[in-house]
ZADO-1210 file (C-alpha; in nm, 4 decimals, padded with zeros to 6 digits):
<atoms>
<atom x="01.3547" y="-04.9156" z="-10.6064" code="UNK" pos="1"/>
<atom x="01.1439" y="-05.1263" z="-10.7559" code="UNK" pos="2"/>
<atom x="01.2635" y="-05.5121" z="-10.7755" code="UNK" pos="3"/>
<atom x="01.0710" y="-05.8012" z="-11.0003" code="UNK" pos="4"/>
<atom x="01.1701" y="-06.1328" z="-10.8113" code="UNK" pos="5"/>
<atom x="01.0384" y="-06.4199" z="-11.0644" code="UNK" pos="6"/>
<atom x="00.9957" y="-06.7358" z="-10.8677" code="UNK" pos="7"/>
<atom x="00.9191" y="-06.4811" z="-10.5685" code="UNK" pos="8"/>
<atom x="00.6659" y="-06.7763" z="-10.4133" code="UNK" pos="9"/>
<atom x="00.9716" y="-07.0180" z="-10.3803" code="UNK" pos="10"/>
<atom x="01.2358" y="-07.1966" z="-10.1721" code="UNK" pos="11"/>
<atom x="01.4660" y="-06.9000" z="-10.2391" code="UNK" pos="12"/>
<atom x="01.2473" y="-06.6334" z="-10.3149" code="UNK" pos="13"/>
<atom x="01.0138" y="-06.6247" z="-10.0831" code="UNK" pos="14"/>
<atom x="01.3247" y="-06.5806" z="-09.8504" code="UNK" pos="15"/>
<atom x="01.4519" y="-06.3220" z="-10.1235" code="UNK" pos="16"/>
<atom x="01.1615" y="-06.1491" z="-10.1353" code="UNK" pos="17"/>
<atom x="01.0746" y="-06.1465" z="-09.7408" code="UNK" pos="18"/>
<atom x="01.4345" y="-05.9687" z="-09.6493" code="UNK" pos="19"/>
<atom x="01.3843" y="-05.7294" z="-09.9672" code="UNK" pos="20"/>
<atom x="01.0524" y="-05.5794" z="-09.8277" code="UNK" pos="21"/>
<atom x="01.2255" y="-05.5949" z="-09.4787" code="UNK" pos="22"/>
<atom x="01.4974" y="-05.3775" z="-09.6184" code="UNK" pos="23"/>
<atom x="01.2080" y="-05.1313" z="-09.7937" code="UNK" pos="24"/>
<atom x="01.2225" y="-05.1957" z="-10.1404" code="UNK" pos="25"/>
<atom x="00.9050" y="-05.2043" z="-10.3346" code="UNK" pos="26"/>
<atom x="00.8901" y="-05.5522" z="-10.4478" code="UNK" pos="27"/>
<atom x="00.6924" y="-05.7826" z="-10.6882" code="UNK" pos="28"/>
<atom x="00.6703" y="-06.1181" z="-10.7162" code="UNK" pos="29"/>
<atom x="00.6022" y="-06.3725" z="-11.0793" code="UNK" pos="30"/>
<atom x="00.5721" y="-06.7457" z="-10.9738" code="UNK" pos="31"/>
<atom x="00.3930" y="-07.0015" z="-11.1217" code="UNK" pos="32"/>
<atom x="00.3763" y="-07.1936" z="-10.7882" code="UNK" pos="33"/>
<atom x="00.3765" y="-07.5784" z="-10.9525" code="UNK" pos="34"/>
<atom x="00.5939" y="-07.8589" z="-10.8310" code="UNK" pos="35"/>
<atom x="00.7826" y="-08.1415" z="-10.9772" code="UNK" pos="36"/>
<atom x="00.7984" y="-08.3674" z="-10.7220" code="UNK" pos="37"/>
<atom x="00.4416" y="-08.5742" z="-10.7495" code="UNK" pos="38"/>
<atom x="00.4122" y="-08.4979" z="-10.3197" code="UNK" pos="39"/>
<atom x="00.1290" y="-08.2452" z="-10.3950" code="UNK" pos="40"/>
<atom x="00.0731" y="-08.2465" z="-09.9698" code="UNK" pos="41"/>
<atom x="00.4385" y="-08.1363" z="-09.9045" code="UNK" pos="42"/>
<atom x="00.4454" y="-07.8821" z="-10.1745" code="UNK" pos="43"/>
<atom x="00.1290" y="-07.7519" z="-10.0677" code="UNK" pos="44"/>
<atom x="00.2500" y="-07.7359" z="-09.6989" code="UNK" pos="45"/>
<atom x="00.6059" y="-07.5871" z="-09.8444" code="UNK" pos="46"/>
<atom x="00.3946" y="-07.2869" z="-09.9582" code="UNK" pos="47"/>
<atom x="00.2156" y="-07.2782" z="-09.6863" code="UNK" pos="48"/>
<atom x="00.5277" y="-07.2587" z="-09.4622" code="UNK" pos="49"/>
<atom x="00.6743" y="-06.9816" z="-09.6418" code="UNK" pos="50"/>
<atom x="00.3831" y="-06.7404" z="-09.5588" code="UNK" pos="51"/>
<atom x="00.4045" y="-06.8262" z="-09.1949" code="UNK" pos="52"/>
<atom x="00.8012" y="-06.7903" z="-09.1439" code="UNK" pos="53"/>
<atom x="00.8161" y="-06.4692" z="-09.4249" code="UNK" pos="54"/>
<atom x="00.5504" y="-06.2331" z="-09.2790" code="UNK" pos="55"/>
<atom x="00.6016" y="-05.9231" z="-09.5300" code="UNK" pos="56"/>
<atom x="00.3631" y="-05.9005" z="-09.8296" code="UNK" pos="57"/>
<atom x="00.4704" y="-05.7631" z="-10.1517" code="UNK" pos="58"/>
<atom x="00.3127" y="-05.4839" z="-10.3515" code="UNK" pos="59"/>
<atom x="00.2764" y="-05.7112" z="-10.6540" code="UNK" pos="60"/>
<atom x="00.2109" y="-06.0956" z="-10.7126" code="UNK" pos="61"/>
<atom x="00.1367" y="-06.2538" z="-11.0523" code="UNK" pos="62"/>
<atom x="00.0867" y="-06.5969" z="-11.1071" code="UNK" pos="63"/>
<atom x="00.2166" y="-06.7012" z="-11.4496" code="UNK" pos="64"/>
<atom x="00.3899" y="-06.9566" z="-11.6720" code="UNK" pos="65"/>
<atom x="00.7572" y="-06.8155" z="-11.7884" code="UNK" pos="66"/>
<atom x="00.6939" y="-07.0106" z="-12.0810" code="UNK" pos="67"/>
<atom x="00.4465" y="-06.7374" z="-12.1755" code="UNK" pos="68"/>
<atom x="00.6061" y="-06.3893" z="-12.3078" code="UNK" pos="69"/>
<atom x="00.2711" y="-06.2470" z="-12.2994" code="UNK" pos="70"/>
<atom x="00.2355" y="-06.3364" z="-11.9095" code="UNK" pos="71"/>
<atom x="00.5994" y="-06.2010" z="-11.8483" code="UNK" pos="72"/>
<atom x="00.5257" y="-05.8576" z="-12.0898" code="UNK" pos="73"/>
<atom x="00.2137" y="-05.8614" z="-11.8415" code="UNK" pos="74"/>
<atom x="00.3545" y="-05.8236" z="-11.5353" code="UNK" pos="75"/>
<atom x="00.6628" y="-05.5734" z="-11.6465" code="UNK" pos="76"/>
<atom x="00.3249" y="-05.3545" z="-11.7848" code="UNK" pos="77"/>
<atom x="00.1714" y="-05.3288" z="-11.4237" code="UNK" pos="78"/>
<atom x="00.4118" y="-05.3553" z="-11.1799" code="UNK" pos="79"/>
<atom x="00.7088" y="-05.1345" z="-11.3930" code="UNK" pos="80"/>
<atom x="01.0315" y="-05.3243" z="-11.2226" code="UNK" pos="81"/>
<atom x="01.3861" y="-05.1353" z="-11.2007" code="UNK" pos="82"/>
<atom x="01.5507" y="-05.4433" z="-11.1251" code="UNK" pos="83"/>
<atom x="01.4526" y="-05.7503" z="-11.2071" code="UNK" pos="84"/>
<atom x="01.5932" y="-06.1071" z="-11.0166" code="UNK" pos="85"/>
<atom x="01.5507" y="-06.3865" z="-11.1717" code="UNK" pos="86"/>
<atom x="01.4867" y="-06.7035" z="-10.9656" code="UNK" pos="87"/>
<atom x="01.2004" y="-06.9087" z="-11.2071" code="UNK" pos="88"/>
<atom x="01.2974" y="-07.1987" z="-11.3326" code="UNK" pos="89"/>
<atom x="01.3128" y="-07.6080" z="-11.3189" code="UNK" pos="90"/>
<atom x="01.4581" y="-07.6506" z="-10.9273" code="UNK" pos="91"/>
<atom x="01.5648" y="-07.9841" z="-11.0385" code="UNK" pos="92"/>
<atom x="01.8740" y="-08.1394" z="-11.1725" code="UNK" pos="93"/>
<atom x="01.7909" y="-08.5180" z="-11.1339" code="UNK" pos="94"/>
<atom x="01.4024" y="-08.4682" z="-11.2367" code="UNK" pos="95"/>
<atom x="01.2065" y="-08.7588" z="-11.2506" code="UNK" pos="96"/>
<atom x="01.1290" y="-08.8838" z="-11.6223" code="UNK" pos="97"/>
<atom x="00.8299" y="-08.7455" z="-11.7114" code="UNK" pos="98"/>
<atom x="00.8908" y="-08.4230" z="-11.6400" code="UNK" pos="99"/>
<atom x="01.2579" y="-08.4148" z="-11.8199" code="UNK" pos="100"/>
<atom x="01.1071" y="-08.2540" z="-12.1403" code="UNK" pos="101"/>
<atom x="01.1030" y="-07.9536" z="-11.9377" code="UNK" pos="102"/>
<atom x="01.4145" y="-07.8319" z="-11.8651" code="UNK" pos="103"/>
<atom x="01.4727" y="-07.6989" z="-12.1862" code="UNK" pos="104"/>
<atom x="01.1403" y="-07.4936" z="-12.2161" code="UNK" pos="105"/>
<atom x="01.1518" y="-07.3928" z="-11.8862" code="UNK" pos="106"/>
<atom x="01.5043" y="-07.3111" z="-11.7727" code="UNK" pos="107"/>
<atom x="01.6365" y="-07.2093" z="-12.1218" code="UNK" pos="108"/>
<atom x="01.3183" y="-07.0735" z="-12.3534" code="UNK" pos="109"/>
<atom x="01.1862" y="-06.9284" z="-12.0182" code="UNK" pos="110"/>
<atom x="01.4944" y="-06.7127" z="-11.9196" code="UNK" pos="111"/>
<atom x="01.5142" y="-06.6471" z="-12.3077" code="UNK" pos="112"/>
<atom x="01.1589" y="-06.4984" z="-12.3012" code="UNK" pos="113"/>
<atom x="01.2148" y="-06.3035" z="-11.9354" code="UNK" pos="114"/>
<atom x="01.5759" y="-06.1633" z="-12.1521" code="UNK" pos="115"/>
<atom x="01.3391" y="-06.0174" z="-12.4275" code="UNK" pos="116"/>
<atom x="01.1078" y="-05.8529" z="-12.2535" code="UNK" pos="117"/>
<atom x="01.3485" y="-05.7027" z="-12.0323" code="UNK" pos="118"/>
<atom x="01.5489" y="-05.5814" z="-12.2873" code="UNK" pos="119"/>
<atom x="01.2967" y="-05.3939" z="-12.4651" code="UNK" pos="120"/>
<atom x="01.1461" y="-05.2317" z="-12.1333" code="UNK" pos="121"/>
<atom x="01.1972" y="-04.8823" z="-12.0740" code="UNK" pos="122"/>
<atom x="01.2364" y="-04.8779" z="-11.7134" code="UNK" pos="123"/>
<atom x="01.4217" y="-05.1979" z="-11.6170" code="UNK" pos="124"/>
<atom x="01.7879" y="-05.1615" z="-11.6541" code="UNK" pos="125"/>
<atom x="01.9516" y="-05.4325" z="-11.4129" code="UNK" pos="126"/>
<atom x="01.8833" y="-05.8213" z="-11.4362" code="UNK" pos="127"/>
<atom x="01.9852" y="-06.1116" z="-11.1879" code="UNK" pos="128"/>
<atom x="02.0662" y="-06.3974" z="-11.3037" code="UNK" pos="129"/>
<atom x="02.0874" y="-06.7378" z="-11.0891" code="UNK" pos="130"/>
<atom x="02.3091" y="-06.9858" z="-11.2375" code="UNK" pos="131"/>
<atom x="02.4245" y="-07.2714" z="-11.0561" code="UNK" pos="132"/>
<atom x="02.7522" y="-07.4521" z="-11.0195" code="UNK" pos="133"/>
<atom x="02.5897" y="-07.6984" z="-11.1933" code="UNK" pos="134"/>
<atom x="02.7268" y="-07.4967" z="-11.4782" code="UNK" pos="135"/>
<atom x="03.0775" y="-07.5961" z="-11.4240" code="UNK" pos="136"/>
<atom x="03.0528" y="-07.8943" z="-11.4778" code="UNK" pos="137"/>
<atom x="03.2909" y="-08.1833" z="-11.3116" code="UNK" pos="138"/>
<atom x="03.4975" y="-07.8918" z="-11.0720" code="UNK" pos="139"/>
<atom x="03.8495" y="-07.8820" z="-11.1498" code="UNK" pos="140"/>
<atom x="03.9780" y="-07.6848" z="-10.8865" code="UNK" pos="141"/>
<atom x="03.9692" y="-07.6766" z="-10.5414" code="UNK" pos="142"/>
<atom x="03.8076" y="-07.4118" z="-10.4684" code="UNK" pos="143"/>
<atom x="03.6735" y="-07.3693" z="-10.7850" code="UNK" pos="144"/>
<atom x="03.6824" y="-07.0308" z="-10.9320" code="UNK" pos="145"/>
<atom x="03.3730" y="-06.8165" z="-11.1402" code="UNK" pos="146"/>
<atom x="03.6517" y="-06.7839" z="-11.4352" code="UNK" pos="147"/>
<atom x="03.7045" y="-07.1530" z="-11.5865" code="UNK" pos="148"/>
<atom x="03.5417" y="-07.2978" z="-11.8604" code="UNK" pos="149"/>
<atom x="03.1789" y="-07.3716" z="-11.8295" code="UNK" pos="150"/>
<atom x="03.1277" y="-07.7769" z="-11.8956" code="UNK" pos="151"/>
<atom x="02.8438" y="-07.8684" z="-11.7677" code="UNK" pos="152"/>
<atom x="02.7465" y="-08.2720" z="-11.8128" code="UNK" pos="153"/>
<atom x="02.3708" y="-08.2240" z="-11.7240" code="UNK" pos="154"/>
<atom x="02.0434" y="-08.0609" z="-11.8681" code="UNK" pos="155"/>
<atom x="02.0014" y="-07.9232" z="-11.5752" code="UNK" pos="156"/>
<atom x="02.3619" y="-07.7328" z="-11.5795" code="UNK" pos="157"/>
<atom x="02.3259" y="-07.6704" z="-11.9949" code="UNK" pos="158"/>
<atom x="02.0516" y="-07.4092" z="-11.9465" code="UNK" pos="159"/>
<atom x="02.2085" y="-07.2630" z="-11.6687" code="UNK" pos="160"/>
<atom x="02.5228" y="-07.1903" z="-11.8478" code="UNK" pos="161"/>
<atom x="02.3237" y="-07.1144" z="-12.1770" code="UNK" pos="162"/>
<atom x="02.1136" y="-06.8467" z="-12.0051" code="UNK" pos="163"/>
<atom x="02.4545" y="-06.6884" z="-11.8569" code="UNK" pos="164"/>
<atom x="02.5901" y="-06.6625" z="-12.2033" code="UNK" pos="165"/>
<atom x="02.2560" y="-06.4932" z="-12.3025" code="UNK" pos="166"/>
<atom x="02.2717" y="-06.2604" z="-12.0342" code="UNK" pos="167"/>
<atom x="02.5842" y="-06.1369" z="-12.1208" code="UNK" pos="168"/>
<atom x="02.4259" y="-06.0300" z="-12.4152" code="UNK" pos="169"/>
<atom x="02.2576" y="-05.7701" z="-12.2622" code="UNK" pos="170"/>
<atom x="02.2959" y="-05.3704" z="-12.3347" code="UNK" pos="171"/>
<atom x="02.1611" y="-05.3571" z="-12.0045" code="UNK" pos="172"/>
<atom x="02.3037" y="-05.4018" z="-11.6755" code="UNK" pos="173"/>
<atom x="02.3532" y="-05.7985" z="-11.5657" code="UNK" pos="174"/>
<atom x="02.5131" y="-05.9488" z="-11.2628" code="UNK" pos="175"/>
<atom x="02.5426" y="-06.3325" z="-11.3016" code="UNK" pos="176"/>
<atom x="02.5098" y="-06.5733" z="-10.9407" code="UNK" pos="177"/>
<atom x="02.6287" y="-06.9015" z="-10.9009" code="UNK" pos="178"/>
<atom x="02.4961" y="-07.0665" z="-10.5612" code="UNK" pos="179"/>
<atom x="02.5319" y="-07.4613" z="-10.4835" code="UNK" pos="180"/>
<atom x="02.4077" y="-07.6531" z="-10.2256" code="UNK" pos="181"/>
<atom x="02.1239" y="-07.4402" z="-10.0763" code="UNK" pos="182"/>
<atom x="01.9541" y="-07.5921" z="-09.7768" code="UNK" pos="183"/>
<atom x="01.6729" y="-07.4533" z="-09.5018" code="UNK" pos="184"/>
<atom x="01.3364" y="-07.4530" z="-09.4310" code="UNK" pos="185"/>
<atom x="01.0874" y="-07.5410" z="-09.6637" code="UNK" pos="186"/>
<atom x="01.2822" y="-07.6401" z="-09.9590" code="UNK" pos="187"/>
<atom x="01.0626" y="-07.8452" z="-10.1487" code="UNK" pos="188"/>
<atom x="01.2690" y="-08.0096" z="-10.4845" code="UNK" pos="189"/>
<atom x="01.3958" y="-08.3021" z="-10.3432" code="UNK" pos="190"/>
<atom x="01.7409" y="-08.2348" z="-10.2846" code="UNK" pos="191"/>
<atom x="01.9777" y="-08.4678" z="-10.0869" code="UNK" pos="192"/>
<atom x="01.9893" y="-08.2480" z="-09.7754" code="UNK" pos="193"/>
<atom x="01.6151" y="-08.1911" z="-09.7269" code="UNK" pos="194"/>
<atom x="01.5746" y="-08.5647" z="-09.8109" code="UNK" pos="195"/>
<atom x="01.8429" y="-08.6592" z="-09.5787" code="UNK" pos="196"/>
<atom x="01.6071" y="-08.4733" z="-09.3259" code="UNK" pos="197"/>
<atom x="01.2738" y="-08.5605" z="-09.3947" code="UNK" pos="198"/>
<atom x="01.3754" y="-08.9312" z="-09.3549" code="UNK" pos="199"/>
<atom x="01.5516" y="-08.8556" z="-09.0195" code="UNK" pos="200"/>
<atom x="01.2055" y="-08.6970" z="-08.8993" code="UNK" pos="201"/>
<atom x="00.9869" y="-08.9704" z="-09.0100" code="UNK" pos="202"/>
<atom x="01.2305" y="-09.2369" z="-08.9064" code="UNK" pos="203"/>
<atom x="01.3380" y="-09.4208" z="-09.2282" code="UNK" pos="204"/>
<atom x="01.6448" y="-09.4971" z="-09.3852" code="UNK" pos="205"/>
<atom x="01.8441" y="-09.3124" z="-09.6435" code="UNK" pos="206"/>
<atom x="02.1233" y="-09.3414" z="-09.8277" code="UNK" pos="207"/>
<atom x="02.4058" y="-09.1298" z="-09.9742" code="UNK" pos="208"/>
<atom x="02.7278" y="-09.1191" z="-10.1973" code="UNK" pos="209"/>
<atom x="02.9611" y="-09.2418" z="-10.1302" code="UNK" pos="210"/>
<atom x="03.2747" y="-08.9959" z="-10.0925" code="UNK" pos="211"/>
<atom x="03.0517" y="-08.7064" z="-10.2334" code="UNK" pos="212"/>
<atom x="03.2052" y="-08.3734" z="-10.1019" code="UNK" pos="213"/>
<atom x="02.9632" y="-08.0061" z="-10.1517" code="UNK" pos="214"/>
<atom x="02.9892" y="-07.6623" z="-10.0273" code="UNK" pos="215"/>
<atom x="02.6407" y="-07.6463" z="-09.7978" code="UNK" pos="216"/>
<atom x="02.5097" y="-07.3307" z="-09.8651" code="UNK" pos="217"/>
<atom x="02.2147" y="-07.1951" z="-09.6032" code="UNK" pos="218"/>
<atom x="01.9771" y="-06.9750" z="-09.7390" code="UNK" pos="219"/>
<atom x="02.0172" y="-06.7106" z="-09.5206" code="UNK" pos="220"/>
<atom x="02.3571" y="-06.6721" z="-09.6605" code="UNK" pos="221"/>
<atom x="02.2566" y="-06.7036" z="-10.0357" code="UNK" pos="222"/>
<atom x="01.9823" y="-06.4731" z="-09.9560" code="UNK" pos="223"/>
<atom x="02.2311" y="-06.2161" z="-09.8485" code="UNK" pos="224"/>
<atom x="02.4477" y="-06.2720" z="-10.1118" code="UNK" pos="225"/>
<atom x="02.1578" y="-06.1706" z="-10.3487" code="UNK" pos="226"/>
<atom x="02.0914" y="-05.8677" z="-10.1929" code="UNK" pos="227"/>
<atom x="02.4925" y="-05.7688" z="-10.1940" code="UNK" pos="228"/>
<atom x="02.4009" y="-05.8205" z="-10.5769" code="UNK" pos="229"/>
<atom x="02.0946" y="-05.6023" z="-10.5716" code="UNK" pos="230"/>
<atom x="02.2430" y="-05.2952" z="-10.3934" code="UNK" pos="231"/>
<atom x="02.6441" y="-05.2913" z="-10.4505" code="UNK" pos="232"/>
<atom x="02.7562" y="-05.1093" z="-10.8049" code="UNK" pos="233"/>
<atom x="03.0756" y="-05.3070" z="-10.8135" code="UNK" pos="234"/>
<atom x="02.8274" y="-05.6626" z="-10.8718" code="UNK" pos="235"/>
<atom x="02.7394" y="-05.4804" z="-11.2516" code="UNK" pos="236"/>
<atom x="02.8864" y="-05.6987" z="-11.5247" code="UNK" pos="237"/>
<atom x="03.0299" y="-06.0073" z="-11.2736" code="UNK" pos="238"/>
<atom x="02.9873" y="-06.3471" z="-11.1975" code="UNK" pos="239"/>
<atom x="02.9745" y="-06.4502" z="-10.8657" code="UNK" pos="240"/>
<atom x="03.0327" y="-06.7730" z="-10.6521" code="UNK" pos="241"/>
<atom x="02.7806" y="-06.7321" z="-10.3465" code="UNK" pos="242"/>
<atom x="02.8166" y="-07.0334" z="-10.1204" code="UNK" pos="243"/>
<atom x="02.9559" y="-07.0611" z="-09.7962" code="UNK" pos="244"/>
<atom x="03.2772" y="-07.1494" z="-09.9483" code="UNK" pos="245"/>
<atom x="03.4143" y="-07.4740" z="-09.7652" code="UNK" pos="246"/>
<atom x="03.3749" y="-07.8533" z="-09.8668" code="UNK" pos="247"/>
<atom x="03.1952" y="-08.1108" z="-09.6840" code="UNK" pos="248"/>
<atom x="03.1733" y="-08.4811" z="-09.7469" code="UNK" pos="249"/>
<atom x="02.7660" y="-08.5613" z="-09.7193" code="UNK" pos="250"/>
<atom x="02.8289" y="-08.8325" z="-09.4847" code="UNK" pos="251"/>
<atom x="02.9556" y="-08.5114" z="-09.2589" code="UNK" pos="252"/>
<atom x="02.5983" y="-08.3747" z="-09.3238" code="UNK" pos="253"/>
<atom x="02.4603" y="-08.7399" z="-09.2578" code="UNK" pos="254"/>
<atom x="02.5983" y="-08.8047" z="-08.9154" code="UNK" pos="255"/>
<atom x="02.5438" y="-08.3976" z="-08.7970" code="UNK" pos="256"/>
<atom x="02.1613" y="-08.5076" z="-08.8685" code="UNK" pos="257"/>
<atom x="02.1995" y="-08.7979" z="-08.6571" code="UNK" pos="258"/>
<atom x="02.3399" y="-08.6213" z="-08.3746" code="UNK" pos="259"/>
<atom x="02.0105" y="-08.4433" z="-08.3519" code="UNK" pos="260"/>
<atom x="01.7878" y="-08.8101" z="-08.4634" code="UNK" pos="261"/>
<atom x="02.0169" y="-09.0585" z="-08.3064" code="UNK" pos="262"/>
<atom x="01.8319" y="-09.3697" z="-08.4676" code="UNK" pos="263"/>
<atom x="01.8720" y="-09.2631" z="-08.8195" code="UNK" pos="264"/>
<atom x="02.0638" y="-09.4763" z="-09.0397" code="UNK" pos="265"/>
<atom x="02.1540" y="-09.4398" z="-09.3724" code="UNK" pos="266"/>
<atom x="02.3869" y="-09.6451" z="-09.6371" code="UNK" pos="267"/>
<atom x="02.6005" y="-09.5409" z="-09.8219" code="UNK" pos="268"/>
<atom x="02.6673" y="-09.6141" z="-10.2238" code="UNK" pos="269"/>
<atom x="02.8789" y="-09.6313" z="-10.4586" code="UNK" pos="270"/>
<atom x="02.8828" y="-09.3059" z="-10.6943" code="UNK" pos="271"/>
<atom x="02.7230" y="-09.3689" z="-11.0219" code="UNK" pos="272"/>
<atom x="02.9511" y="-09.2960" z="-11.3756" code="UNK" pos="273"/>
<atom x="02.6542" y="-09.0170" z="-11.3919" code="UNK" pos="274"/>
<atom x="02.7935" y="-08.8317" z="-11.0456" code="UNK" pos="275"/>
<atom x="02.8935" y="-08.4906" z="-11.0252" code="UNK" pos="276"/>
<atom x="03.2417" y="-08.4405" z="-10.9255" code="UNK" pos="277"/>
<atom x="03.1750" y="-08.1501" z="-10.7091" code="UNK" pos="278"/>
<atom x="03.3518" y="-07.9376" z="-10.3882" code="UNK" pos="279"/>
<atom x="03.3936" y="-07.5985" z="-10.2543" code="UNK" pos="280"/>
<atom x="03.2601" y="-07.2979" z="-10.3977" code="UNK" pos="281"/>
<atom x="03.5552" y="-07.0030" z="-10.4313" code="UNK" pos="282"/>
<atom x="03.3833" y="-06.6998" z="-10.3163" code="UNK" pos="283"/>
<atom x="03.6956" y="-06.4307" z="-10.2197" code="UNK" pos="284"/>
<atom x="03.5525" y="-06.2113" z="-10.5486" code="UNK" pos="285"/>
<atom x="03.2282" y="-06.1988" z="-10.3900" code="UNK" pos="286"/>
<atom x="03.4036" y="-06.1529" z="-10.0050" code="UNK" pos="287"/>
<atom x="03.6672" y="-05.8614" z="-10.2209" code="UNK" pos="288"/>
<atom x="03.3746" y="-05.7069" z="-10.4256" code="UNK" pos="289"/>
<atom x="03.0514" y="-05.6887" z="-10.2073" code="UNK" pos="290"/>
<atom x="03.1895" y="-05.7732" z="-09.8818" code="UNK" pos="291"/>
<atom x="02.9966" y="-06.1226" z="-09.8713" code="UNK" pos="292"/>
<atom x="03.0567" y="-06.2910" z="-09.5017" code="UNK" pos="293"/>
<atom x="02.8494" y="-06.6189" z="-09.4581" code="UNK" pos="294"/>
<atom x="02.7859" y="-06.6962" z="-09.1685" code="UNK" pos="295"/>
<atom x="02.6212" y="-07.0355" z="-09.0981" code="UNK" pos="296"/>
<atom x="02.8556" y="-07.3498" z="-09.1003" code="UNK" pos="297"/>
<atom x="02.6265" y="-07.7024" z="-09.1715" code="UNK" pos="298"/>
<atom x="02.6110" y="-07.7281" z="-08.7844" code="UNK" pos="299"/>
<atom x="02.4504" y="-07.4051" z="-08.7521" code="UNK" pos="300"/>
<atom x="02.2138" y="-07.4442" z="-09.0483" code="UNK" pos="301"/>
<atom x="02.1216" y="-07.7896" z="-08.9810" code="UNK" pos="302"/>
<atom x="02.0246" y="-07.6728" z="-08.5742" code="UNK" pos="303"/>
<atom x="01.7821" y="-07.3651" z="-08.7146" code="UNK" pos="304"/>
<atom x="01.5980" y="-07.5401" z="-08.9659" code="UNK" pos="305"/>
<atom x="01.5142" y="-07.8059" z="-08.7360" code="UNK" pos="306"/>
<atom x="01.4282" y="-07.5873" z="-08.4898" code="UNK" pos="307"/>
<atom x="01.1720" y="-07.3650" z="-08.7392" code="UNK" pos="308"/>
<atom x="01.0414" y="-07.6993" z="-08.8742" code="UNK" pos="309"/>
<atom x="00.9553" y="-07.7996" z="-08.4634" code="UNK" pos="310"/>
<atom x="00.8193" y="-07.4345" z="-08.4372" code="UNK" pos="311"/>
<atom x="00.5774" y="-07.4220" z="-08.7635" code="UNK" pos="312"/>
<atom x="00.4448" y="-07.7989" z="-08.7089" code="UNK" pos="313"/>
<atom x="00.5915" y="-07.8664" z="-09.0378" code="UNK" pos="314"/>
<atom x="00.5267" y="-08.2932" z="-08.9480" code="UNK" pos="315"/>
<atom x="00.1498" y="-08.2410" z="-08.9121" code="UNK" pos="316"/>
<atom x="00.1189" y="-08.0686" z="-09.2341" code="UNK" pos="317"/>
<atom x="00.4054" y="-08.2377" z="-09.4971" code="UNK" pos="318"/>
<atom x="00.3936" y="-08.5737" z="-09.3885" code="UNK" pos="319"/>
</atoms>
């Protein structure tokens, strides 16, 4: 089988991609490799980092801009995908200011363009699509479940739920993947746990919300739950939850940090009217249907990506 991965050269792809080739599928990879962080060193060392930890090459890579049909028609010419994930996008849902304008070209117009040409191929016949919880909005139940309303109350969560609705569109086969939360080595898009991190390695402060609860999702799980996605017939035409399904407070994920830096400090805030009202992640359809099991708690996640980042030297090149 042959399996597109767009964003292949990412946080989550390039762990996609690595346990795809592992597994012997024939895979190709689309990725415009840019950042939106303004830490050109870390991003540089991020991609770096990934070819050191994932050692199996693809077939295929492209580098290309989403926002481009004619690089996406491109690729689906030469490399002829069966199955196409889709991972590309804007990896940020707080972005800083000037690079808000785009969410909307990238996230939305970008999956839009991926839909078309996929849809007119004649050998593709199975898309991927990775939504986020940010879709849902402020959660409303505990755990939430893939079947309330979408209401999201951010850009960011907008073109993830737009691009579901689009997918369902499809003639073609679609499975639709909500993940929250994901954490490990080499992320690179700023997000509270890898920041939380970083300053407990460099030995600054932080600080964190106050009362803020998330389902901590390691990528070794979401990568599995991908690939449950890939291979299982009974993921066609579903939505899935893939998290590790249990609610922490981030002042749990705080102090676990500390345990392993014990002169890290960090305040804590007051949430802003702007905060997410988020939680745990329900994932028994994706435990009934594809037999999803994660298995790393925050303790366990926490402990292996500090011991890859003490491994790959990750200080000497990031910082």
């Amino acid at each position: 089988m042959k399996i597109l991965v767009t964003g292949g050269s990412g946080f989550i792809g390039s762990a996609l991609v690595d346990e795809l080739l592992h597994l012997g599928f024939d895979v190709g990879v689309f990725d415009a490799e840019v950042s939106f962080i303004d830490k050109p060193k870390y991003f540089k060392a991020a991609l770096k980092h990934r070819k050191k930890v994932y050692k199996n090459v693809p077939s295929y890579t492209n580098k290309g801009d989403i926002r481009k049909k004619e690089d996406i028609q491109r690729v689906f010419d030469e490399f002829h995908p069966e199955v196409v994930v889709h991972l590309a996008g804007f990896p940020m849902v707080r972005p800083l200011l000037k690079y808000e304008h785009l969410m909307i070209p990238i996230n939305l117009l970008g999956s839009l363009n991926l839909l078309d040409v996929f849809e007119n191929s004649t050998y593709a016949n199975k898309i991927i699509y990775t939504s986020s919880s940010m879709s849902y909005g402020n959660f409303i139940r505990t755990p939430q479940p893939e079947d309330v309303m979408l209401s999201p109350i951010s850009a960011y969560g907008g073109t993830k739920a737009a691009g579901e609705y689009f997918v369902k569109l499809s003639k073609k086969g679609w499975v639709i993947v909500r993940p929250t939360t994901v954490y490990g080595y080499t992320d690179a898009a700023n997000r509270v746990t890898q920041v939380l991190l970083d300053a407990a390695i460099q030995g600054k402060p932080a600080w964190i919300v106050r009362g803020e609860k998330l389902d901590f999702s390691y990528i070794k799980d979401v990568v599995d739950g991908l690939v449950r996605c890939i291979e299982s017939p009974r993921a066609l035409y579903q939505t899935f939850n893939i998290s590790y399904g249990k609610q922490r407070s981030l002042q749990d994920f705080a102090e676990i940090v500390k345990t392993h830096f014990p002169d890290f400090t960090y305040e804590i805030k007051n949430p802003t009217t702007k905060q997410v009202s988020h939680g745990a992640l329900d994932i028994s359809k994706a435990r009934k249907l594809l037999k999803f099991d994660p298995k790393y708690n925050v303790e366990k996640g926490i402990e292996e990506t500090l011991q890859l980042m003490k491994k790959y030297n990750w200080v000497k090149d990031a910082y």
